[in-house]
C-alpha positions as CSV (number, residue, x, y, z in Angstrom):
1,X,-29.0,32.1,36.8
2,X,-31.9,35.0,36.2
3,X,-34.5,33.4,33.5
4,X,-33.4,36.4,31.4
5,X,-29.5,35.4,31.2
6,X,-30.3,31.9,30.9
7,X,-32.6,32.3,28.0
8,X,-29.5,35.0,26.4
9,X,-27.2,31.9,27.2
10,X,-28.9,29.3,25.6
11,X,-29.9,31.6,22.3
12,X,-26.1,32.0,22.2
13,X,-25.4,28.7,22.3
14,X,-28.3,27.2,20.1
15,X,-27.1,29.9,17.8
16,X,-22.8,28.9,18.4
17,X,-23.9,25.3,17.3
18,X,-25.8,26.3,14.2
19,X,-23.0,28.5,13.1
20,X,-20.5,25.7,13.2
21,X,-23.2,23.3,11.2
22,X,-23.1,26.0,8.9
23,X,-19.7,26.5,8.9
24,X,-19.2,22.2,8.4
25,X,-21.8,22.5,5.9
26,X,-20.2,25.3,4.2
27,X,-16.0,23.6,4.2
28,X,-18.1,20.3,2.7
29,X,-20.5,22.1,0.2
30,X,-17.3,24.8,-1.2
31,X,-14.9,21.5,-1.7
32,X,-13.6,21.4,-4.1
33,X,-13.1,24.4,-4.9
34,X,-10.1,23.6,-8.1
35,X,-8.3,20.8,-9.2
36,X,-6.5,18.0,-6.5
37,X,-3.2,16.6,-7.0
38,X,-2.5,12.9,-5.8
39,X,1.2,12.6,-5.0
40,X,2.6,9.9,-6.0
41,X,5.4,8.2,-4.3
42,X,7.3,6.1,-7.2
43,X,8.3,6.2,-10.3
44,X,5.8,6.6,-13.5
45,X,5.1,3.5,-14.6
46,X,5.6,1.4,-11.2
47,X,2.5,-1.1,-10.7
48,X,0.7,0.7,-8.5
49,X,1.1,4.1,-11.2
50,X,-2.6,2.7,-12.4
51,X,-3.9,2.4,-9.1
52,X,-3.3,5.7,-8.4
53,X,-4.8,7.4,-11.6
54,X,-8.1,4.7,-11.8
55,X,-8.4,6.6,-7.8
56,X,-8.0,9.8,-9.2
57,X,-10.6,8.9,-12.1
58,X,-13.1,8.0,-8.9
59,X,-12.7,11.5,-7.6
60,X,-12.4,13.2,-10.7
61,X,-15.8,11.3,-11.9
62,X,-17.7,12.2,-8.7
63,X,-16.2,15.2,-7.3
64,X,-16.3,17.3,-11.0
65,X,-12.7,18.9,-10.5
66,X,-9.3,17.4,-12.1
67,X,-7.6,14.9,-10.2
68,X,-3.9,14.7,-11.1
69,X,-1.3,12.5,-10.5
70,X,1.8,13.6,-9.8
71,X,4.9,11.7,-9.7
72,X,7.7,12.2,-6.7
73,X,9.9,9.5,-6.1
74,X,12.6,8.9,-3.9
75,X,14.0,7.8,-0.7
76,X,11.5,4.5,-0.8
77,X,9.0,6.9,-1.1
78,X,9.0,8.9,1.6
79,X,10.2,11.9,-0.4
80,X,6.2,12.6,-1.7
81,X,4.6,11.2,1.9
82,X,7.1,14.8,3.0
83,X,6.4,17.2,0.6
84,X,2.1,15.9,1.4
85,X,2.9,16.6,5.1
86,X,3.9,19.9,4.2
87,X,1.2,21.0,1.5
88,X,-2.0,23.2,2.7
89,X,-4.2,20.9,5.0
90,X,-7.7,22.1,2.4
91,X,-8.2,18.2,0.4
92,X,-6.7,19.8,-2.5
93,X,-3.2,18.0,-2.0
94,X,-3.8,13.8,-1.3
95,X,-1.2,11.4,-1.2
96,X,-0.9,7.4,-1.9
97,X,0.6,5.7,0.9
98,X,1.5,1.9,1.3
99,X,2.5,-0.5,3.7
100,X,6.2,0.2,3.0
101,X,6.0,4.1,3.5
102,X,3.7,4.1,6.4
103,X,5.0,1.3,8.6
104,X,8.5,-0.1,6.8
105,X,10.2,3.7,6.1
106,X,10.5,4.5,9.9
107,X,12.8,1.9,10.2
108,X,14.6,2.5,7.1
109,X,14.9,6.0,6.7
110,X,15.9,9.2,8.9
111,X,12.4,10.7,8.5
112,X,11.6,14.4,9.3
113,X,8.0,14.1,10.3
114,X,5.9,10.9,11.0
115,X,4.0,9.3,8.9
116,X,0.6,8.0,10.5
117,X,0.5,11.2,13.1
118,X,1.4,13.5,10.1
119,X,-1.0,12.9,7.8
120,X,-4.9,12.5,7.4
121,X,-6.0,8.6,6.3
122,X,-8.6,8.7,4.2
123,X,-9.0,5.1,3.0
124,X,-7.5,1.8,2.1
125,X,-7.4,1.4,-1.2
126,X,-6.6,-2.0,-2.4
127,X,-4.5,-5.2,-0.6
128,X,-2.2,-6.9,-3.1
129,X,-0.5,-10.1,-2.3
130,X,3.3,-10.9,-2.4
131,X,4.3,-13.8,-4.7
132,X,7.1,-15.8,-4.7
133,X,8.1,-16.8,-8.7
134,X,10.4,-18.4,-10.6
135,X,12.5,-19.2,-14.0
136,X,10.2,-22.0,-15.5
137,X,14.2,-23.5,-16.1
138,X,14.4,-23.6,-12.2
139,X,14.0,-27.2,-10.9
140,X,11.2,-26.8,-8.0
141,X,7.2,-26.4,-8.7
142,X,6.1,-26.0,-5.5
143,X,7.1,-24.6,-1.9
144,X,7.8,-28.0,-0.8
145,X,10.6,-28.5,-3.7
146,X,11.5,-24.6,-3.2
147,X,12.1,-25.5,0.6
148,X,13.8,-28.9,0.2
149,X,16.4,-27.5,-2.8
150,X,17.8,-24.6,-0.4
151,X,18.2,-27.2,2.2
152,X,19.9,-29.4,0.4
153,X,22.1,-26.8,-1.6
154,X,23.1,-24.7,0.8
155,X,23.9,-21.5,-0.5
156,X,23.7,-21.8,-3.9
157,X,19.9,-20.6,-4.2
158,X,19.9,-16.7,-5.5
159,X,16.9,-14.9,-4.4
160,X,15.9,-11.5,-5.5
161,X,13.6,-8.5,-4.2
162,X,12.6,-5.3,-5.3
163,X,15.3,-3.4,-2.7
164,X,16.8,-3.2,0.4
165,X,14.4,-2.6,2.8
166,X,11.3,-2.7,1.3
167,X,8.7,-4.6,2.6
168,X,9.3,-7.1,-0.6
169,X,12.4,-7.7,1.2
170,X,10.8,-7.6,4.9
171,X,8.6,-10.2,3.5
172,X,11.6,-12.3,2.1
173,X,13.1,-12.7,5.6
174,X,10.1,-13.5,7.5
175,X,9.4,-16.7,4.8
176,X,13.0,-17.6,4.9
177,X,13.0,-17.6,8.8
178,X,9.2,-19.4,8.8
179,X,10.5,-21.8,6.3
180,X,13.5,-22.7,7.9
181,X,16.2,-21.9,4.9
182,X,19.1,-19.6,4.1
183,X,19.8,-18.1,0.5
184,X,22.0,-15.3,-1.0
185,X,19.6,-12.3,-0.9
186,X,20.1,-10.5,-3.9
187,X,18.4,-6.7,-4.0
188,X,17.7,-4.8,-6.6
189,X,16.8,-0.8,-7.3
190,X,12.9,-1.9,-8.4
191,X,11.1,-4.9,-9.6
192,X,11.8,-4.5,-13.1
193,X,15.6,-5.0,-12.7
194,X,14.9,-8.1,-11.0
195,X,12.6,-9.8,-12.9
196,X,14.5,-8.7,-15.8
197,X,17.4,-11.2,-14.4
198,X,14.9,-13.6,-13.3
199,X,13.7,-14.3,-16.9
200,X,17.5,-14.2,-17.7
201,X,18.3,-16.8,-15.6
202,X,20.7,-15.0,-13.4
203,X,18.9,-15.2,-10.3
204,X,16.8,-18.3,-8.9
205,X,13.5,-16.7,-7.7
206,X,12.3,-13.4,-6.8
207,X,9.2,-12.2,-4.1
208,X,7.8,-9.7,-5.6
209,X,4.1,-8.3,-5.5
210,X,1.2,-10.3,-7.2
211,X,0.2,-6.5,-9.7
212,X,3.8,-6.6,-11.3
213,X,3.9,-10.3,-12.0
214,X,0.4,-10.9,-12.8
215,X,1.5,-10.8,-16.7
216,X,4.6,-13.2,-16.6
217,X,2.3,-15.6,-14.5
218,X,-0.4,-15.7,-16.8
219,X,2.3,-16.0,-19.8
220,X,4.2,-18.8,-18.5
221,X,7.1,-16.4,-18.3
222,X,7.6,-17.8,-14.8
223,X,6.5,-19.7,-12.3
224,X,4.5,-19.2,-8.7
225,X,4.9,-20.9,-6.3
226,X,2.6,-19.3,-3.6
227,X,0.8,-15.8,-2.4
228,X,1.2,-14.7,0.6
229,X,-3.1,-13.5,1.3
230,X,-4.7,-16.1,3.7
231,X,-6.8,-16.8,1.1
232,X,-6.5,-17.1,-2.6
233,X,-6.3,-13.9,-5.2
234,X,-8.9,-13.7,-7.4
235,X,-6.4,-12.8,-9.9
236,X,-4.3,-15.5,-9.4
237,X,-7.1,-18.4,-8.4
238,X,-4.4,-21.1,-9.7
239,X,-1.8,-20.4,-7.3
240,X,-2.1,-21.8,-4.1
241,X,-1.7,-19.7,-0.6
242,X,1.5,-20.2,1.3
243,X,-0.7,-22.0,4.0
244,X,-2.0,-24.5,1.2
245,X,1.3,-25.1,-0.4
246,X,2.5,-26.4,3.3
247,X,3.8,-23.4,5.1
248,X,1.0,-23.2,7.5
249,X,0.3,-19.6,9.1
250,X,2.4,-17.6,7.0
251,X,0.9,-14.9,6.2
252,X,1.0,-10.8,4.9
253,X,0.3,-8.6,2.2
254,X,1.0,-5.5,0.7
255,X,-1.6,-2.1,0.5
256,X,-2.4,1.3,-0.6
257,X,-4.4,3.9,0.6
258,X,-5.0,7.5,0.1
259,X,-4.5,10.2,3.0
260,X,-4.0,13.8,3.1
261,X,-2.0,16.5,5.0
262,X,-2.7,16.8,9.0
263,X,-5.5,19.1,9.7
264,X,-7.3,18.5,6.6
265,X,-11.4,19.4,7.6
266,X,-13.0,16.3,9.1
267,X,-16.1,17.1,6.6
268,X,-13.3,16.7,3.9
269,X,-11.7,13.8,5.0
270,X,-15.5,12.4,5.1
271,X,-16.7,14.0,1.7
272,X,-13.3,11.8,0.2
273,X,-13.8,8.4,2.0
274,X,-17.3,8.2,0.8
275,X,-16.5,9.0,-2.5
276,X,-13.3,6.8,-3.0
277,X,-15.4,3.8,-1.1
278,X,-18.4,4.1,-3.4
279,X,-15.8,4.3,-6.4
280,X,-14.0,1.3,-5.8
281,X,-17.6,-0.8,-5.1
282,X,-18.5,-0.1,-8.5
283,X,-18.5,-3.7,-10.3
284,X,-16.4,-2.0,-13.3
285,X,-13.6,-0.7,-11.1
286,X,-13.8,-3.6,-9.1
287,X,-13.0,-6.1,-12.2
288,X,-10.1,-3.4,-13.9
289,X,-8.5,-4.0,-9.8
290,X,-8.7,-7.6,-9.9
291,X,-7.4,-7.8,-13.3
292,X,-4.8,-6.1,-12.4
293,X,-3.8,-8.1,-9.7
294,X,-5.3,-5.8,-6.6
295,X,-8.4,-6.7,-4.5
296,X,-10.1,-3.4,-4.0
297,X,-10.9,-2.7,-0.2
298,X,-12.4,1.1,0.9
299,X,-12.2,1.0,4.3
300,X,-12.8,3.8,7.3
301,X,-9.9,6.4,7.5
302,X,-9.7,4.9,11.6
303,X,-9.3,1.8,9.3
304,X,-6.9,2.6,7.5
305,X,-4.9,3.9,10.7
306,X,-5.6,1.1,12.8
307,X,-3.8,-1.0,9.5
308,X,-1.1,1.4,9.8
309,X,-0.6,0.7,12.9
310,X,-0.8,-2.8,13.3
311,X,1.9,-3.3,10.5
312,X,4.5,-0.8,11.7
313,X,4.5,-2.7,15.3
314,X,4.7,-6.1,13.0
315,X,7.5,-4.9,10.8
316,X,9.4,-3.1,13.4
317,X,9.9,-6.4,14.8
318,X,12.0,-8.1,11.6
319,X,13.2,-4.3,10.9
320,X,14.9,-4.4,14.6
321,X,16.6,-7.8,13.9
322,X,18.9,-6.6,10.9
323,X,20.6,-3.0,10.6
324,X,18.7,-1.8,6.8
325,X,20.7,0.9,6.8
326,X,24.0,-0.7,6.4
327,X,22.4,-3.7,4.2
Protein backbone atom coordinates (compact mmCIF):
# COMPACT_ATOMS: atom_id res chain seq x y z
CA UNK A 1 0.00 0.00 0.00
CA UNK A 2 1.52 3.73 -1.17
CA UNK A 3 2.57 5.66 2.21
CA UNK A 4 -0.07 8.17 1.13
CA UNK A 5 -3.16 5.61 1.22
CA UNK A 6 -1.86 3.96 4.21
CA UNK A 7 -1.56 7.07 6.21
CA UNK A 8 -5.54 8.15 4.58
CA UNK A 9 -6.36 4.57 5.95
CA UNK A 10 -5.16 4.67 9.28
CA UNK A 11 -6.58 8.52 9.81
CA UNK A 12 -9.81 6.86 8.87
CA UNK A 13 -9.68 4.36 11.12
CA UNK A 14 -8.10 6.18 14.18
CA UNK A 15 -10.83 8.57 13.44
CA UNK A 16 -13.82 5.40 12.90
CA UNK A 17 -12.72 4.32 16.50
CA UNK A 18 -12.92 7.66 18.17
CA UNK A 19 -16.30 8.22 16.66
CA UNK A 20 -17.68 5.09 18.20
CA UNK A 21 -15.99 6.17 21.77
CA UNK A 22 -17.78 9.10 21.23
CA UNK A 23 -20.78 7.71 20.19
CA UNK A 24 -20.45 4.98 23.59
CA UNK A 25 -19.68 7.97 25.50
CA UNK A 26 -22.48 9.89 24.13
CA UNK A 27 -25.60 6.60 24.62
CA UNK A 28 -23.87 6.48 28.41
CA UNK A 29 -23.54 10.29 29.16
CA UNK A 30 -27.52 11.14 27.49
CA UNK A 31 -29.05 8.13 29.74
CA UNK A 32 -31.34 8.71 31.12
CA UNK A 33 -32.89 10.85 29.24
CA UNK A 34 -36.83 10.56 31.27
CA UNK A 35 -38.24 8.54 33.75
CA UNK A 36 -37.74 4.31 33.75
CA UNK A 37 -40.44 1.98 34.40
CA UNK A 38 -39.56 -1.43 36.24
CA UNK A 39 -42.17 -4.06 35.25
CA UNK A 40 -43.27 -5.91 37.62
CA UNK A 41 -44.38 -9.35 37.22
CA UNK A 42 -46.95 -10.08 40.29
CA UNK A 43 -49.39 -8.70 41.96
CA UNK A 44 -49.10 -5.38 44.25
CA UNK A 45 -48.37 -6.31 47.42
CA UNK A 46 -46.55 -9.85 46.67
CA UNK A 47 -43.15 -10.10 48.78
CA UNK A 48 -40.93 -9.30 46.46
CA UNK A 49 -43.39 -5.84 45.55
CA UNK A 50 -40.67 -4.09 48.10
CA UNK A 51 -37.82 -5.54 46.42
CA UNK A 52 -38.65 -4.10 43.40
CA UNK A 53 -39.50 -0.45 44.58
CA UNK A 54 -36.25 -0.33 47.26
CA UNK A 55 -34.33 -1.24 43.37
CA UNK A 56 -36.05 1.43 41.82
CA UNK A 57 -35.19 3.87 44.85
CA UNK A 58 -31.34 2.72 44.03
CA UNK A 59 -31.75 3.97 40.49
CA UNK A 60 -33.89 6.66 41.14
CA UNK A 61 -31.29 7.89 44.01
CA UNK A 62 -28.25 7.62 41.68
CA UNK A 63 -29.46 7.94 38.22
CA UNK A 64 -31.79 11.45 39.11
CA UNK A 65 -34.77 10.34 36.84
CA UNK A 66 -38.12 8.57 38.35
CA UNK A 67 -38.07 4.95 38.65
CA UNK A 68 -41.54 3.45 38.63
CA UNK A 69 -42.89 0.35 39.35
CA UNK A 70 -45.37 -0.96 37.44
CA UNK A 71 -47.45 -3.85 38.22
CA UNK A 72 -48.41 -6.66 35.30
CA UNK A 73 -49.34 -9.90 36.47
CA UNK A 74 -50.30 -12.90 35.00
CA UNK A 75 -49.55 -16.19 33.48
CA UNK A 76 -46.85 -16.92 36.57
CA UNK A 77 -45.38 -13.94 35.42
CA UNK A 78 -44.53 -14.19 32.21
CA UNK A 79 -47.15 -11.75 31.05
CA UNK A 80 -44.64 -8.50 32.07
CA UNK A 81 -41.20 -10.65 31.14
CA UNK A 82 -43.45 -10.29 27.35
CA UNK A 83 -44.67 -6.99 27.18
CA UNK A 84 -40.43 -6.08 28.52
CA UNK A 85 -39.33 -8.17 25.46
CA UNK A 86 -41.37 -6.04 23.38
CA UNK A 87 -40.68 -2.40 24.85
CA UNK A 88 -37.92 -0.08 23.07
CA UNK A 89 -34.43 -1.67 23.72
CA UNK A 90 -33.08 2.33 25.23
CA UNK A 91 -32.86 1.35 29.49
CA UNK A 92 -35.98 3.22 29.85
CA UNK A 93 -38.22 -0.06 30.18
CA UNK A 94 -36.38 -2.80 32.95
CA UNK A 95 -37.99 -5.68 34.17
CA UNK A 96 -37.76 -7.99 37.56
CA UNK A 97 -37.13 -11.46 36.75
CA UNK A 98 -36.87 -14.59 39.06
CA UNK A 99 -35.92 -18.03 39.12
CA UNK A 100 -39.54 -19.09 38.31
CA UNK A 101 -39.95 -16.74 35.17
CA UNK A 102 -36.59 -17.24 33.74
CA UNK A 103 -35.88 -20.95 34.20
CA UNK A 104 -39.52 -22.60 35.65
CA UNK A 105 -42.09 -20.70 32.96
CA UNK A 106 -40.52 -22.48 29.85
CA UNK A 107 -41.72 -25.60 31.11
CA UNK A 108 -44.92 -24.33 32.30
CA UNK A 109 -46.14 -22.02 29.97
CA UNK A 110 -46.55 -21.78 25.88
CA UNK A 111 -44.14 -18.75 25.75
CA UNK A 112 -43.92 -16.56 22.67
CA UNK A 113 -40.34 -15.34 23.01
CA UNK A 114 -37.54 -16.74 25.28
CA UNK A 115 -36.67 -15.55 28.23
CA UNK A 116 -32.76 -15.57 28.86
CA UNK A 117 -32.07 -14.90 24.83
CA UNK A 118 -34.84 -12.24 24.84
CA UNK A 119 -33.90 -10.01 27.31
CA UNK A 120 -30.81 -8.03 28.62
CA UNK A 121 -29.49 -9.31 32.40
CA UNK A 122 -28.55 -6.66 34.16
CA UNK A 123 -27.95 -8.03 37.67
CA UNK A 124 -29.03 -10.40 40.44
CA UNK A 125 -30.67 -8.79 42.84
CA UNK A 126 -31.19 -10.72 45.97
CA UNK A 127 -31.28 -14.87 46.72
CA UNK A 128 -34.10 -15.69 49.20
CA UNK A 129 -34.46 -19.03 50.70
CA UNK A 130 -37.40 -21.52 50.62
CA UNK A 131 -38.80 -22.52 53.99
CA UNK A 132 -40.77 -25.27 55.00
CA UNK A 133 -43.40 -24.17 58.08
CA UNK A 134 -45.93 -25.24 60.04
CA UNK A 135 -49.22 -24.86 62.34
CA UNK A 136 -47.51 -24.61 65.82
CA UNK A 137 -50.76 -27.33 66.55
CA UNK A 138 -48.97 -29.71 64.08
CA UNK A 139 -47.12 -32.47 66.02
CA UNK A 140 -43.42 -32.42 64.43
CA UNK A 141 -40.53 -29.74 65.39
CA UNK A 142 -38.12 -30.73 63.24
CA UNK A 143 -37.41 -32.44 59.66
CA UNK A 144 -36.63 -35.58 61.37
CA UNK A 145 -40.34 -35.70 63.06
CA UNK A 146 -41.67 -33.96 59.66
CA UNK A 147 -40.07 -37.05 57.73
CA UNK A 148 -40.96 -39.87 60.23
CA UNK A 149 -44.98 -38.58 60.57
CA UNK A 150 -45.50 -38.82 56.60
CA UNK A 151 -43.97 -42.24 56.80
CA UNK A 152 -45.81 -43.46 59.25
CA UNK A 153 -49.19 -41.79 58.16
CA UNK A 154 -49.26 -42.35 54.80
CA UNK A 155 -51.27 -40.05 53.14
CA UNK A 156 -52.79 -38.12 55.57
CA UNK A 157 -50.08 -35.22 55.60
CA UNK A 158 -51.55 -32.03 53.55
CA UNK A 159 -48.89 -29.97 52.15
CA UNK A 160 -49.37 -26.65 50.54
CA UNK A 161 -47.46 -24.29 47.91
CA UNK A 162 -47.87 -21.14 46.44
CA UNK A 163 -49.27 -22.77 42.85
CA UNK A 164 -48.99 -25.24 40.43
CA UNK A 165 -45.86 -25.03 38.93
CA UNK A 166 -44.02 -22.65 40.53
CA UNK A 167 -40.78 -23.24 41.65
CA UNK A 168 -42.32 -23.24 45.42
CA UNK A 169 -43.91 -26.29 44.07
CA UNK A 170 -40.69 -27.50 41.94
CA UNK A 171 -38.95 -27.20 45.27
CA UNK A 172 -41.78 -29.29 47.09
CA UNK A 173 -41.08 -32.35 44.85
CA UNK A 174 -37.50 -32.34 44.81
CA UNK A 175 -37.60 -32.50 49.12
CA UNK A 176 -40.38 -34.96 48.94
CA UNK A 177 -38.32 -37.20 46.40
CA UNK A 178 -34.78 -36.44 48.55
CA UNK A 179 -36.61 -37.12 51.63
CA UNK A 180 -38.11 -40.17 50.69
CA UNK A 181 -42.03 -39.30 51.52
CA UNK A 182 -45.36 -38.91 49.78
CA UNK A 183 -48.15 -36.31 50.74
CA UNK A 184 -51.29 -34.81 49.21
CA UNK A 185 -49.93 -31.68 47.47
CA UNK A 186 -52.31 -29.09 47.92
CA UNK A 187 -51.78 -25.75 45.50
CA UNK A 188 -52.91 -22.65 45.88
CA UNK A 189 -53.36 -19.32 43.56
CA UNK A 190 -50.52 -17.33 45.81
CA UNK A 191 -48.92 -17.65 49.18
CA UNK A 192 -51.38 -15.71 51.01
CA UNK A 193 -54.26 -18.23 50.41
CA UNK A 194 -52.08 -20.85 51.73
CA UNK A 195 -50.85 -19.66 54.70
CA UNK A 196 -54.09 -18.24 55.37
CA UNK A 197 -55.26 -22.12 55.68
CA UNK A 198 -52.11 -23.00 57.25
CA UNK A 199 -52.84 -20.74 60.31
CA UNK A 200 -56.38 -22.17 60.00
CA UNK A 201 -55.40 -25.54 60.45
CA UNK A 202 -56.66 -26.83 57.17
CA UNK A 203 -53.54 -27.85 55.73
CA UNK A 204 -50.42 -29.46 57.55
CA UNK A 205 -47.36 -27.42 56.30
CA UNK A 206 -46.69 -25.24 53.48
CA UNK A 207 -42.98 -24.43 51.44
CA UNK A 208 -43.12 -21.26 50.83
CA UNK A 209 -40.30 -18.45 50.46
CA UNK A 210 -38.31 -17.26 53.59
CA UNK A 211 -39.56 -12.89 52.59
CA UNK A 212 -43.35 -13.97 52.98
CA UNK A 213 -43.00 -15.93 56.14
CA UNK A 214 -40.41 -14.04 57.82
CA UNK A 215 -43.31 -12.29 60.00
CA UNK A 216 -45.33 -15.48 61.14
CA UNK A 217 -41.78 -17.02 62.07
CA UNK A 218 -40.72 -14.43 64.12
CA UNK A 219 -44.40 -14.23 65.74
CA UNK A 220 -44.74 -17.78 66.59
CA UNK A 221 -47.55 -17.90 64.10
CA UNK A 222 -45.89 -21.03 62.78
CA UNK A 223 -43.24 -23.03 62.84
CA UNK A 224 -39.86 -23.77 60.55
CA UNK A 225 -38.58 -26.48 60.19
CA UNK A 226 -35.61 -25.76 57.72
CA UNK A 227 -34.36 -23.31 54.76
CA UNK A 228 -33.33 -24.52 51.94
CA UNK A 229 -29.63 -21.98 51.43
CA UNK A 230 -26.54 -24.10 52.12
CA UNK A 231 -25.97 -22.01 54.77
CA UNK A 232 -28.08 -20.25 57.28
CA UNK A 233 -30.28 -16.84 56.46
CA UNK A 234 -29.31 -14.06 58.28
CA UNK A 235 -32.87 -13.40 58.74
CA UNK A 236 -33.71 -16.43 59.97
CA UNK A 237 -30.27 -17.38 62.07
CA UNK A 238 -32.53 -19.79 64.40
CA UNK A 239 -33.67 -22.04 61.76
CA UNK A 240 -31.44 -24.68 60.85
CA UNK A 241 -30.48 -25.51 56.92
CA UNK A 242 -32.04 -28.64 55.47
CA UNK A 243 -28.44 -30.19 55.52
CA UNK A 244 -28.23 -29.41 59.43
CA UNK A 245 -31.69 -30.61 60.23
CA UNK A 246 -30.48 -34.14 58.57
CA UNK A 247 -31.32 -33.99 54.93
CA UNK A 248 -27.85 -33.78 53.85
CA UNK A 249 -27.16 -32.05 50.30
CA UNK A 250 -30.39 -30.66 49.68
CA UNK A 251 -30.15 -27.73 48.54
CA UNK A 252 -31.88 -24.43 46.27
CA UNK A 253 -33.15 -21.16 46.54
CA UNK A 254 -35.16 -18.72 45.05
CA UNK A 255 -33.87 -14.99 43.17
CA UNK A 256 -34.46 -11.82 41.59
CA UNK A 257 -32.76 -9.85 39.20
CA UNK A 258 -33.38 -6.96 37.01
CA UNK A 259 -32.85 -7.14 33.07
CA UNK A 260 -33.95 -5.18 30.16
CA UNK A 261 -35.23 -5.61 26.56
CA UNK A 262 -32.72 -7.37 23.91
CA UNK A 263 -30.53 -4.89 22.34
CA UNK A 264 -30.50 -2.51 25.09
CA UNK A 265 -26.73 -0.38 24.66
CA UNK A 266 -24.04 -2.38 26.27
CA UNK A 267 -22.89 1.11 27.92
CA UNK A 268 -26.49 1.07 29.39
CA UNK A 269 -26.64 -2.31 30.55
CA UNK A 270 -23.15 -1.30 32.26
CA UNK A 271 -24.21 2.35 33.47
CA UNK A 272 -27.28 0.00 35.38
CA UNK A 273 -25.25 -2.92 36.90
CA UNK A 274 -22.86 -0.56 38.47
CA UNK A 275 -25.44 1.50 39.85
CA UNK A 276 -27.85 -1.34 41.13
CA UNK A 277 -24.44 -3.21 42.60
CA UNK A 278 -23.18 -0.14 44.39
CA UNK A 279 -26.98 0.30 45.65
CA UNK A 280 -27.46 -2.83 47.21
CA UNK A 281 -23.70 -2.67 49.02
CA UNK A 282 -24.82 0.17 50.85
CA UNK A 283 -24.99 -1.10 54.66
CA UNK A 284 -28.67 0.65 54.89
CA UNK A 285 -30.18 -1.24 51.94
CA UNK A 286 -28.29 -4.18 52.84
CA UNK A 287 -29.95 -4.36 56.59
CA UNK A 288 -33.81 -3.19 55.04
CA UNK A 289 -33.02 -6.72 52.55
CA UNK A 290 -32.01 -8.87 55.31
CA UNK A 291 -34.78 -7.76 57.41
CA UNK A 292 -36.89 -8.53 55.01
CA UNK A 293 -35.87 -11.86 54.61
CA UNK A 294 -33.63 -11.39 51.23
CA UNK A 295 -29.74 -11.54 51.11
CA UNK A 296 -28.81 -8.90 48.67
CA UNK A 297 -26.35 -10.19 45.94
CA UNK A 298 -25.40 -7.57 42.69
CA UNK A 299 -23.80 -9.76 40.56
CA UNK A 300 -22.34 -9.31 36.67
CA UNK A 301 -25.22 -9.36 34.05
CA UNK A 302 -22.91 -12.76 32.48
CA UNK A 303 -23.80 -13.67 36.15
CA UNK A 304 -26.91 -13.31 36.30
CA UNK A 305 -27.12 -15.40 32.87
CA UNK A 306 -24.95 -17.98 33.70
CA UNK A 307 -27.64 -18.37 36.97
CA UNK A 308 -30.27 -18.38 34.56
CA UNK A 309 -28.96 -20.93 32.98
CA UNK A 310 -27.79 -23.17 35.35
CA UNK A 311 -31.41 -23.31 36.96
CA UNK A 312 -33.45 -23.83 33.81
CA UNK A 313 -31.17 -27.08 32.92
CA UNK A 314 -31.82 -27.95 36.88
CA UNK A 315 -35.56 -27.41 36.86
CA UNK A 316 -36.16 -28.79 33.53
CA UNK A 317 -35.19 -31.94 34.90
CA UNK A 318 -38.20 -32.25 37.80
CA UNK A 319 -40.36 -30.09 35.16
CA UNK A 320 -39.77 -33.16 32.57
CA UNK A 321 -40.85 -35.71 35.23
CA UNK A 322 -44.57 -34.50 35.77
CA UNK A 323 -46.87 -32.96 32.95
CA UNK A 324 -47.54 -29.05 34.88
CA UNK A 325 -49.80 -28.39 32.46
CA UNK A 326 -52.45 -30.83 33.29
CA UNK A 327 -51.53 -30.66 37.23
Amino acid sequence: MPTFSRAVFLAGLFLCVGLSTCVVAATEAAYPSKPITIIYPYASGSASDALARQVGEIITKALGQPAIVDAKPGAGGSTALELATRAPADGHTLVLTASGTMAVNPYLYNLRYKPIDDLASISILAEIPFVVVVNPSFPTRSLSDFIAYAKTNPGKLSFANSGLGTQAHLTQLMFMKAAGITANIVPYKGGAPATTDLLGGHVDALVDNAAAQIGNIQSGKVRALFVTTKGRSASLPTVPTADEAGLTGFVTSGWFALAAPKGTPRPVIDKLNNVVVQGLAQPAMRKRLLDAGWTPVGSSPDEAVSRARSDLARFGQIARQIDLRKE
